[in-house]
N, C-alpha and C positions, 0 to 999 in steps of 0.2 A: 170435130167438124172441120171440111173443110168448104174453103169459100174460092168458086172457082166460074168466071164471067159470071158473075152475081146469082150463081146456080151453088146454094149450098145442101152441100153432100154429108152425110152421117153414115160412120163405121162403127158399125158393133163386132166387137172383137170378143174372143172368150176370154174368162183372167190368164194369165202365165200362169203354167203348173211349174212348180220346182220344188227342190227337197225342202224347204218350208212350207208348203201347201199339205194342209190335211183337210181332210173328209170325213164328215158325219155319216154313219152308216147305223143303221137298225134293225133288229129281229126279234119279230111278234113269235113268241115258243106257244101258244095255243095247248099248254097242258100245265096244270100246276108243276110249280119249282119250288123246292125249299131252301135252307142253307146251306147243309150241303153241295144241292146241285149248283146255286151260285158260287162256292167256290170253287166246282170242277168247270163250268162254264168261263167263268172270268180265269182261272189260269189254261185254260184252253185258249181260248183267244189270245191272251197276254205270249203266247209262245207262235201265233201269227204272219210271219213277216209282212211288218208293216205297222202292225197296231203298237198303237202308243199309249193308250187309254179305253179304260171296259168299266162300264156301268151296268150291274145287273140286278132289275126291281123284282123281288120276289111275290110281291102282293101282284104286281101286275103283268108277270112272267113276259117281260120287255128287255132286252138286253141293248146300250146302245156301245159302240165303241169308234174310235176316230184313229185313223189309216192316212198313210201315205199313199195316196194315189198311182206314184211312181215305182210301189213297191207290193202293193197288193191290189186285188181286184172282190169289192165287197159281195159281189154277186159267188164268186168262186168259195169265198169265205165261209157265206152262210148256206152252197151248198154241201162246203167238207163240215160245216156245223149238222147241220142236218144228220149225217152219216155217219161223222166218227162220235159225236153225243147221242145219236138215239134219240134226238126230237123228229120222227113222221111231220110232223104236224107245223114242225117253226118255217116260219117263212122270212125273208127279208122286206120289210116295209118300204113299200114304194111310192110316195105322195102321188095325189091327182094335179091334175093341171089347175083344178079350183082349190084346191089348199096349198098349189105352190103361191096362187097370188094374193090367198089368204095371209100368210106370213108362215111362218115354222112352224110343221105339225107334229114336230115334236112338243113343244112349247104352249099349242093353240090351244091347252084346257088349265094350264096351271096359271094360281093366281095373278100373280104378277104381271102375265100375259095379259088377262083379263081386265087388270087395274089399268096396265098402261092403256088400253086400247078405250078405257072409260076416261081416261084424261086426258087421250088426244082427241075424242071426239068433242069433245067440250070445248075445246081450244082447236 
């Protein structure tokens, strides 16, 4: 904030990106997966530039994984997923505007989430 003839001004700036900055990125595969295919999915990704970690739920055919912003672009990602894995159907998950200010929509149905949001209403 700055304070300037008693007229105070506010800057919203975006964070600094640097090679410490990573990014949560998601893709709904919309076909069942097995184990197998999770582990040709996740050393798929894992070979990436940029990805540093790959989570991939096979009950829930969700793969998430976390990038360097400065080094990859998640959209490009889960188009060359799309193409070189032979998922048609996966897309990259993109939140709404009402579940960004929901909280994490990764996170928005698991318990924990649930519990803390019962205990801060309470409080």
């Amino acid at each position: 904030m700055i304070a300037l003839l008693g007229l105070h001004i506010y800057l919203v700036t975006k964070p600094r990106v640097d090679s410490h900055t990573r990014v949560l990125a998601r893709i709904d595969i919309h076909q069942p997966v097995n184990d197998m295919d999770r582990d040709k999915i996740t050393a798929w990704l894992y070979q990436q530039k940029g990805v540093d970690h790959v989570m991939c739920n096979t009950k829930t055919g969700i793969v998430v994984f976390s990038f360097s912003p400065l080094q990859a672009d998640a959209n490009k990602i889960s188009e060359n997923f799309r193409a070189d894995l032979n998922y048609p159907d996966a897309k990259r998950f993109l939140p709404t505007a009402a579940q960004m200010k929901s909280g994490c929509p990764m996170a928005s149905n698991s318990f924990s989430f649930k519990a803390y949001r019962f205990i801060s209403n309470i409080f």
